[in-house]
N, C-alpha and C positions, 0 to 999 in steps of 0.2 A: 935075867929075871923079868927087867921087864916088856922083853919081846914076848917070852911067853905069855905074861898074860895079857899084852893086846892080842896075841895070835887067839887065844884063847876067848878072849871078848867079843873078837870077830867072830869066829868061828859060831860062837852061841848067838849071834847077832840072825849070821845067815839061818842055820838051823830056825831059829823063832820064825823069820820070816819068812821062811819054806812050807810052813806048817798049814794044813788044808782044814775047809770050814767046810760043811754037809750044806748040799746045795738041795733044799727043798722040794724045789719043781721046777726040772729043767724045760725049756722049753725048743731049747738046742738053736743050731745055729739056723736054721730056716722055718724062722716059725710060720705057723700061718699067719694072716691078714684076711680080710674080708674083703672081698673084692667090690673094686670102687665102681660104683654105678655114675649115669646124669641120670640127675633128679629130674630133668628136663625132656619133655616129648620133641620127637622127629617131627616136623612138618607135612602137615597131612596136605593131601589134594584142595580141600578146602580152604585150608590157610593157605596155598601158595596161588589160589585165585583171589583171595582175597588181597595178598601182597600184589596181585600184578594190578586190580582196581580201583585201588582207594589211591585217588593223586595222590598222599600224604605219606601215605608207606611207600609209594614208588620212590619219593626223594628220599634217599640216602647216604647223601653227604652232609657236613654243615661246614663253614667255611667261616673261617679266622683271618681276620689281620697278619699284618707285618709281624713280626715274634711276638705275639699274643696268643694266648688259650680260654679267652672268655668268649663267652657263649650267644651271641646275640640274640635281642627278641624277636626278632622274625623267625627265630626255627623252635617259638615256642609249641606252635600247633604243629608242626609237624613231631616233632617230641613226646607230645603228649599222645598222639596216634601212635607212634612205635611201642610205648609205655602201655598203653590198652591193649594194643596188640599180642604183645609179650606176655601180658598178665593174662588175657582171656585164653592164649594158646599153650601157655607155659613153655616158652621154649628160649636157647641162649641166643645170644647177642654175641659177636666180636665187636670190638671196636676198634679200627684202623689207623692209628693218630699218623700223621704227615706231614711234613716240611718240604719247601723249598730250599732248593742247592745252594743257598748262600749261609753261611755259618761252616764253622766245624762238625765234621760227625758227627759226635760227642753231645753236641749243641742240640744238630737237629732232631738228634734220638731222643735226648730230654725233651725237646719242646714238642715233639710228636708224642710222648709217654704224659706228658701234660695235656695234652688236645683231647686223648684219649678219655683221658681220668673225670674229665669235666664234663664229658658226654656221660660219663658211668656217671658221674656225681649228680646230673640233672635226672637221668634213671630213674637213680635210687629214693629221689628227692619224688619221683612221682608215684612209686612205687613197687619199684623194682628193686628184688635183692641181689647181693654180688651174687648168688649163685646161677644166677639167670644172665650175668654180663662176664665178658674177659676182656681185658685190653689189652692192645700190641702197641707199638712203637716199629712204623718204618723208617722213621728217619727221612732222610731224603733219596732214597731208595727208589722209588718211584721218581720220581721228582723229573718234571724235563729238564734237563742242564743246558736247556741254551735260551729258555724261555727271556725276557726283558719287560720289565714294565708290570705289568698289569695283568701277562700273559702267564707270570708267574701265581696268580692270585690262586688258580686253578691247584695249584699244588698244596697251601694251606689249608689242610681240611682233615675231619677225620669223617670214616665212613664206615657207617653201620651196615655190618653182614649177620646174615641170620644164618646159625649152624645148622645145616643139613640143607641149605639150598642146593 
């Protein structure tokens, strides 16, 4: 007696739970999407005379300390050209954060993903939205591996690329 009526409990258990709901508006398994544009202009001729004249916009690195990612004041004017730049041309930025060969991978991909972000964060600080910046993390990828001293200094930096050069 009382297997039947667990068999039977069961049984009305699965059934219930078998039972289908009217699906409104399918929209199936490949729906569309809108396709993703950049908001951001290609680099005209002009803009990229203008990057190779302006001392300001030619530098494009900035360069860090020993495992630090603050931003010094000497690369404020130059910063603040990139940030004009970007804004009057509307176009993106990468940003290339880097370490040197000493630390763990692991290490150097943070502190170069920090090197990055500080450049995006001084950016945005002047007027630039993230949708105009992306930041990378090399790590120590680049990095010379036999550098010593001072020679490494060269490797602490992040450096701005303009997409479509």
């Amino acid at each position: 007696m009382k297997k039947s009526l667990l068999l039977a409990a069961l049984l009305s258990s699965l059934l219930i739970g078998c039972s289908s709901t009217d699906i409104k508006e399918s929209m199936g398994l490949n729906a569309p999407f809108p396709e993703l544009t950049s908001q951001t202009a290609e680099l005209s001729a002009a803009a990229m005379d203008e990057l190779a004249s302006n001392p300001l916009l030619s530098e494009r690195s900035i360069y860090f300390g020993f495992n630090k990612y603050d931003i010094k004041s000497e690369y404020s004017d130059m910063l603040a050209a990139h940030a004009e730049f970007i804004s009057k041309h509307n176009v993106a930025v990468a940003i290339h954060g880097n370490a040197d060969f000493r630390g763990s991978h692991e290490y150097n991909l943070s502190l170069g993903q920090k090197r990055s972000v500080a450049v995006s964060d001084a950016l945005n600080g002047l007027g630039i939205g993230n949708n105009n910046v992306e930041t990378v993390s090399y790590g120590e990828e680049y990095a010379n591996q036999e550098c010593t001293g001072s020679a490494c200094d060269q490797d602490r930096r992040a450096d701005i690329v303009y997409v479509g050069e």
